[in-house]
MIDO-190516 format. One record per residue (C-alpha): x, y, z. Coordinates in nm, 3 decimals. Example, Ala and Ser with C-alpha at 12.3 -4.5 7.8 and 13.67 -1.06 7.14 Angstrom:
! residues 2
+---------+---------+---------+
!      xx !      yy !      zz !
+---------+---------+---------+
!   1.230 !  -0.450 !   0.780 !
!   1.367 !  -0.106 !   0.714 !
+---------+---------+---------+
! end
This chain:
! residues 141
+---------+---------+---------+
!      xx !      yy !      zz !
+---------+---------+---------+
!   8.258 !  -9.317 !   8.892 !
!   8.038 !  -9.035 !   8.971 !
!   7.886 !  -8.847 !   8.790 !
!   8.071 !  -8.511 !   8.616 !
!   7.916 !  -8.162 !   8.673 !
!   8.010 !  -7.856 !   8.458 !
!   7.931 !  -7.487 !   8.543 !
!   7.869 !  -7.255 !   8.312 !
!   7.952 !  -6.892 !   8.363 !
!   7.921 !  -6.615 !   8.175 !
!   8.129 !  -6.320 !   8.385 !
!   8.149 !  -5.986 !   8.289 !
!   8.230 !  -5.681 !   8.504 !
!   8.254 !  -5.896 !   8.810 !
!   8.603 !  -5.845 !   8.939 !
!   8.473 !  -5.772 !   9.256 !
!   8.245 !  -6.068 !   9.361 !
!   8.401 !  -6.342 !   9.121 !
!   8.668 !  -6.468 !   9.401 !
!   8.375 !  -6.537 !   9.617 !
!   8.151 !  -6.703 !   9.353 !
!   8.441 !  -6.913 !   9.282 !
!   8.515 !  -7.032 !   9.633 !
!   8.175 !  -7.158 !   9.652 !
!   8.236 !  -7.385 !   9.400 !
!   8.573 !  -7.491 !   9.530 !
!   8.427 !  -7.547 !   9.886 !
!   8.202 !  -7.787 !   9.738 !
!   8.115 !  -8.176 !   9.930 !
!   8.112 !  -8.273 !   9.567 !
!   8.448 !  -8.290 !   9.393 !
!   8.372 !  -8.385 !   9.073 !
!   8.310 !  -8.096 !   8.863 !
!   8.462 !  -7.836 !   8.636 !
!   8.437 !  -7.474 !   8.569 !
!   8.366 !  -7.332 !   8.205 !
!   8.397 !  -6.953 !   8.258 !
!   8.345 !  -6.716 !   7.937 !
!   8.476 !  -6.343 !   7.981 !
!   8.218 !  -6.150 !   7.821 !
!   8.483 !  -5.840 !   7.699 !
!   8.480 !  -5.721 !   8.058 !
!   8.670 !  -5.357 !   8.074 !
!   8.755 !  -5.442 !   8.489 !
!   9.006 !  -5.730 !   8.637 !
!   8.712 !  -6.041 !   8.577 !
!   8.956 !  -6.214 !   8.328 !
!   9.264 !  -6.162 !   8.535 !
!   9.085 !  -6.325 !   8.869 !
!   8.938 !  -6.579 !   8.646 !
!   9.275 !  -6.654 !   8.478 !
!   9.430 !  -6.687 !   8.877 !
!   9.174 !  -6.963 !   8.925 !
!   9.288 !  -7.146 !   8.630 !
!   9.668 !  -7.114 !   8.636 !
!   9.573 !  -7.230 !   9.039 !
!   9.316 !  -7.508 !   8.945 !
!   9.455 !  -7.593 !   8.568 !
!   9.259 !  -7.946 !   8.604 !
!   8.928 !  -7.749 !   8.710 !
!   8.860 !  -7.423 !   8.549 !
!   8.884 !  -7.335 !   8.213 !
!   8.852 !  -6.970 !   8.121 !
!   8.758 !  -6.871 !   7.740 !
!   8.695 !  -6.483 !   7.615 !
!   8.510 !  -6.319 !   7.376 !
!   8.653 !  -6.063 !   7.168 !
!   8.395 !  -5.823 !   7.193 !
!   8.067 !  -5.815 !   7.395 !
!   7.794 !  -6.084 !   7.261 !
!   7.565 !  -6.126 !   7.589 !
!   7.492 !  -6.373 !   7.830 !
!   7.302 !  -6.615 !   7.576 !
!   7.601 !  -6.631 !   7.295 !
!   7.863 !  -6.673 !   7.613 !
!   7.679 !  -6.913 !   7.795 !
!   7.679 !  -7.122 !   7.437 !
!   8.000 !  -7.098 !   7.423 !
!   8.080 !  -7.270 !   7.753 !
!   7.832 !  -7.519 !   7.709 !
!   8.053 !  -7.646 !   7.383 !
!   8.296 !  -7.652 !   7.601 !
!   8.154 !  -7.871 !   7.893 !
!   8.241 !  -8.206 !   7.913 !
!   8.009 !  -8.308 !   8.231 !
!   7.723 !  -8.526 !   8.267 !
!   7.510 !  -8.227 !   8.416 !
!   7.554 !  -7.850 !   8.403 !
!   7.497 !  -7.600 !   8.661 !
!   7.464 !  -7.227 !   8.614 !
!   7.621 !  -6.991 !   8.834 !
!   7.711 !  -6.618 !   8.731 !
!   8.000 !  -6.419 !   8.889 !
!   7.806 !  -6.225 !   9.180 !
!   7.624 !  -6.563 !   9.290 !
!   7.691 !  -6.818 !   9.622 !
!   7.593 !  -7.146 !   9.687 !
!   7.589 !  -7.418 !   9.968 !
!   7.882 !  -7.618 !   9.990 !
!   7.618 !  -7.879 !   9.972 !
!   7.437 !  -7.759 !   9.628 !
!   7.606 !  -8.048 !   9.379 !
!   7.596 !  -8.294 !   9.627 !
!   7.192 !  -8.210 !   9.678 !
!   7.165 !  -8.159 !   9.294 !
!   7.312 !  -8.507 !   9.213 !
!   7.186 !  -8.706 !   9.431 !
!   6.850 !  -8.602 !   9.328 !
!   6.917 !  -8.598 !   8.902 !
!   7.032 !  -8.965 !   8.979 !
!   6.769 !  -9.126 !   9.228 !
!   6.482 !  -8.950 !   9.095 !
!   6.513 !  -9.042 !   8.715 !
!   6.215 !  -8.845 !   8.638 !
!   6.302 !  -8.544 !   8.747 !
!   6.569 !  -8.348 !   8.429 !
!   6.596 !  -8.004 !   8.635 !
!   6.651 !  -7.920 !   8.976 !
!   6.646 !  -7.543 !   9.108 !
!   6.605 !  -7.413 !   9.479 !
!   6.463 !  -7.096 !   9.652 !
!   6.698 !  -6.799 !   9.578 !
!   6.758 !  -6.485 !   9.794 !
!   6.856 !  -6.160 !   9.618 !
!   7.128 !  -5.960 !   9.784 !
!   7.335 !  -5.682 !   9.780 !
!   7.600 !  -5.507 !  10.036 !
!   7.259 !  -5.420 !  10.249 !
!   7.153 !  -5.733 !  10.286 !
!   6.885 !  -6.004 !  10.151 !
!   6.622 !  -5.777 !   9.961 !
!   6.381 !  -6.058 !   9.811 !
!   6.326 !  -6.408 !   9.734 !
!   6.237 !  -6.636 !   9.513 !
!   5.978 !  -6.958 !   9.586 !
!   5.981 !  -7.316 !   9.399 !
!   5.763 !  -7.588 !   9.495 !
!   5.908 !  -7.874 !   9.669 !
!   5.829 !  -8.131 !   9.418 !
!   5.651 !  -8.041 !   9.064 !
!   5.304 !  -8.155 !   8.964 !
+---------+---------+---------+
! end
């Protein structure tokens, strides 16, 4: 059986990107993960595209709320009591991935046992267009 991944997302005000976030995740090589999604009190349609996703995918997302606004730390806690995987991912509402990212991720947390963490190089973007980017080294020291 492989191994389970769970990603944690705290969305809030993200009605407009969320679809796309979600897609990634549902384009993914790797099939066996789950989505824990926690509506942080958003005041656009975030809950109502989340809740689409989980009436659509009841066996893959899971969408909790918060009553009022707590912040990304509180919400991301929340999801993470919910997780059942054997790894967790992060993703927010605004981000994409590679179809390939769990598969990468997985394959690496399992033949590498000394590596706990994996991350990649991240580009920063907006409706202009890639504005910066981040750098990690290939292999820590």
């Amino acid at each position: 059986m492989s191994k389970k991944v769970s990603v944690i997302m705290g969305i809030y005000n993200c009605g407009e990107t969320l679809g796309e976030a979600l897609g990634c995740i549902i384009n993914q090589t790797y099939t066996n993960w789950e989505v824990i999604m926690c509506d942080d009190h958003s005041s656009d349609n975030t809950a109502q595209i989340a809740n689409q996703y989980v009436q659509k995918y009841p066996e893959k997302f899971v969408l909790l709320k918060n009553k009022e606004n707590h912040g990304l730390n509180y919400t991301l806690n929340k999801c993470l009591k919910v997780a059942s995987g054997d790894y967790i991912a992060r993703m927010d509402g605004d981000d994409l991935c590679s179809n390939n990212r769990f598969e990468k991720e997985v394959t690496i947390l399992e033949e590498q046992k000394d590596i706990a963490i994996v991350s990649t190089d991240m580009n920063f973007f907006d409706e202009k267009g890639i504005w910066g980017r981040t750098y990690t080294e290939a292999y820590p020291t």
